[in-house]
C-alpha positions in Angstrom: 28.4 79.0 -15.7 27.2 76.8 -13.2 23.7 75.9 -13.9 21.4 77.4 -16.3 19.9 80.0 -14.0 22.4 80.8 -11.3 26.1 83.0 -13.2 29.1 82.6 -11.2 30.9 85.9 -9.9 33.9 86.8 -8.6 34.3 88.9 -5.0 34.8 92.1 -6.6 33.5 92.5 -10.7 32.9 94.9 -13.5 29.0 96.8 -13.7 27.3 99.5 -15.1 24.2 101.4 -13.7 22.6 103.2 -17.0 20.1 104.7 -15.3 22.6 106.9 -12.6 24.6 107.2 -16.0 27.4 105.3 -14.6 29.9 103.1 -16.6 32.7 100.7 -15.9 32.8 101.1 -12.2 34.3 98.5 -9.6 32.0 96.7 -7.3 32.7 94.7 -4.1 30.4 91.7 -4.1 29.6 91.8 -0.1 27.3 88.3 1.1 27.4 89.7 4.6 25.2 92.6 3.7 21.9 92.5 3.0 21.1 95.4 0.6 23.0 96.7 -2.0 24.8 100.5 -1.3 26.4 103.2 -3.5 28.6 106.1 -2.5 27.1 109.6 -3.2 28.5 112.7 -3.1 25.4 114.3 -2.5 21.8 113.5 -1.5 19.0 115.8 -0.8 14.9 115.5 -0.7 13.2 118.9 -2.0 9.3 119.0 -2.5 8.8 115.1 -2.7 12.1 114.8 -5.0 15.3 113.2 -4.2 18.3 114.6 -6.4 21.7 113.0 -5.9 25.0 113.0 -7.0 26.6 109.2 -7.3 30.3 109.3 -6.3 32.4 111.9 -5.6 35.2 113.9 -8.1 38.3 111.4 -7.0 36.8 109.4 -8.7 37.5 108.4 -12.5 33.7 107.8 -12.8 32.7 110.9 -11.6 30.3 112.9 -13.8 29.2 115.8 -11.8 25.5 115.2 -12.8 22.2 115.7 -10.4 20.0 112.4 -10.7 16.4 113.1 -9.8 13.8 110.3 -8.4 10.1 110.5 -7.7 10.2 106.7 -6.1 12.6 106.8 -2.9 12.6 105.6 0.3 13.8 106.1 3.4 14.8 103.8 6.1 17.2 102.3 9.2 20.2 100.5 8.2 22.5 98.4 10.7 26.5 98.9 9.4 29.2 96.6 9.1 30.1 97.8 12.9 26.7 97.8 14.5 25.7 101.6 13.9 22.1 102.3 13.2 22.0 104.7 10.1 19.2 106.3 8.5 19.4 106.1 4.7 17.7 106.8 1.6 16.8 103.6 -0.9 16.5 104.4 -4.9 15.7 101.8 -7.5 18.2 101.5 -10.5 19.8 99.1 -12.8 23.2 97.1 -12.5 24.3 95.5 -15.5 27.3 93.0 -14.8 27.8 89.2 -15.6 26.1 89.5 -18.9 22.6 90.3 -17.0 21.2 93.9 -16.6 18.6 93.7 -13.4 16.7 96.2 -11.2 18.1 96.5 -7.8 17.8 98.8 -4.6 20.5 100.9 -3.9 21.2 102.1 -0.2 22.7 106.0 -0.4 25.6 106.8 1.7 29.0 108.3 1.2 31.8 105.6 1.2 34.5 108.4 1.0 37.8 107.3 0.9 36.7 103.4 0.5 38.4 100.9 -2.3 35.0 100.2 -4.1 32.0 102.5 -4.1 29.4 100.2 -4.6 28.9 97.1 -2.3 26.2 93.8 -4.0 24.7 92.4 -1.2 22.5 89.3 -0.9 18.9 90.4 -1.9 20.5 91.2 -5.4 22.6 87.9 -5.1 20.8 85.6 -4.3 19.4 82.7 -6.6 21.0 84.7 -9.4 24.9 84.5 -8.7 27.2 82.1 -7.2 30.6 84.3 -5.8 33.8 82.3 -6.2 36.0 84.6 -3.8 39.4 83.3 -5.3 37.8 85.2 -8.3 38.1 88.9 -9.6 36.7 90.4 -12.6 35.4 87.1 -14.5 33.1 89.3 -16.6 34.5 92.2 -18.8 31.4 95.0 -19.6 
């Protein structure tokens, strides 16, 4: 560790989301996004509800299971190649590094990409410090 209040990171690391019921997954620590993102398989607002499905069954992680939320939002996103998207925004928690936080998640499907969650800097910053010659510095 760095200094007592900042945890140094690799680029990509080990997390957990509890409350999605994920465990063990890969995630690509990204300092060129802003929000944080996860792939879903499925995403769908009924009656003031949002009920999604995180990831999709190629993946090992994969449970199948319907998450329900009452807080969402929904906004504009710019991507990686300029592309206005409209997304939804849930509130969960990452556990990685030793430290288990509450985040926002951006929803969209990352089919077919290496790592289905991306960190970006409104979760990183003044928490971690991301040594990119790094990978996987901290087992779950």
């Amino acid at each position: 560790m760095l200094s007592a209040e900042k945890v140094l990171i690799g680029r990509r690391e080990l997390a957990k989301l509890p409350d999605f019921g994920l465990k063990e997954l890969k995630v690509k620590v990204d300092t060129g996004a802003y929000s944080s993102s996860i792939h879903v398989s499925s995403c769908i607002e009924n009656n003031g509800q949002l009920n999604v499905v995180f990831l999709d069954p190629n993946h090992p992680a994969f449970t199948g299971k319907t998450i329900h939320f009452d807080r969402f939002r929904f906004k504009k996103v710019k991507s990686s190649n300029g592309e206005i998207q409209e997304r939804f925004f849930v509130f969960g928690t990452i556990c990685m590094a030793g430290i288990c936080l509450e985040t926002e998640f951006s929803l969209t499907h990352r089919m077919g990409m290496r790592y289905p969650i991306l960190l970006g800097r409104k979760l990183l910053n003044n928490r971690f410090i991301v040594d990119t010659s790094k990978k996987y510095i901290h087992p779950i």
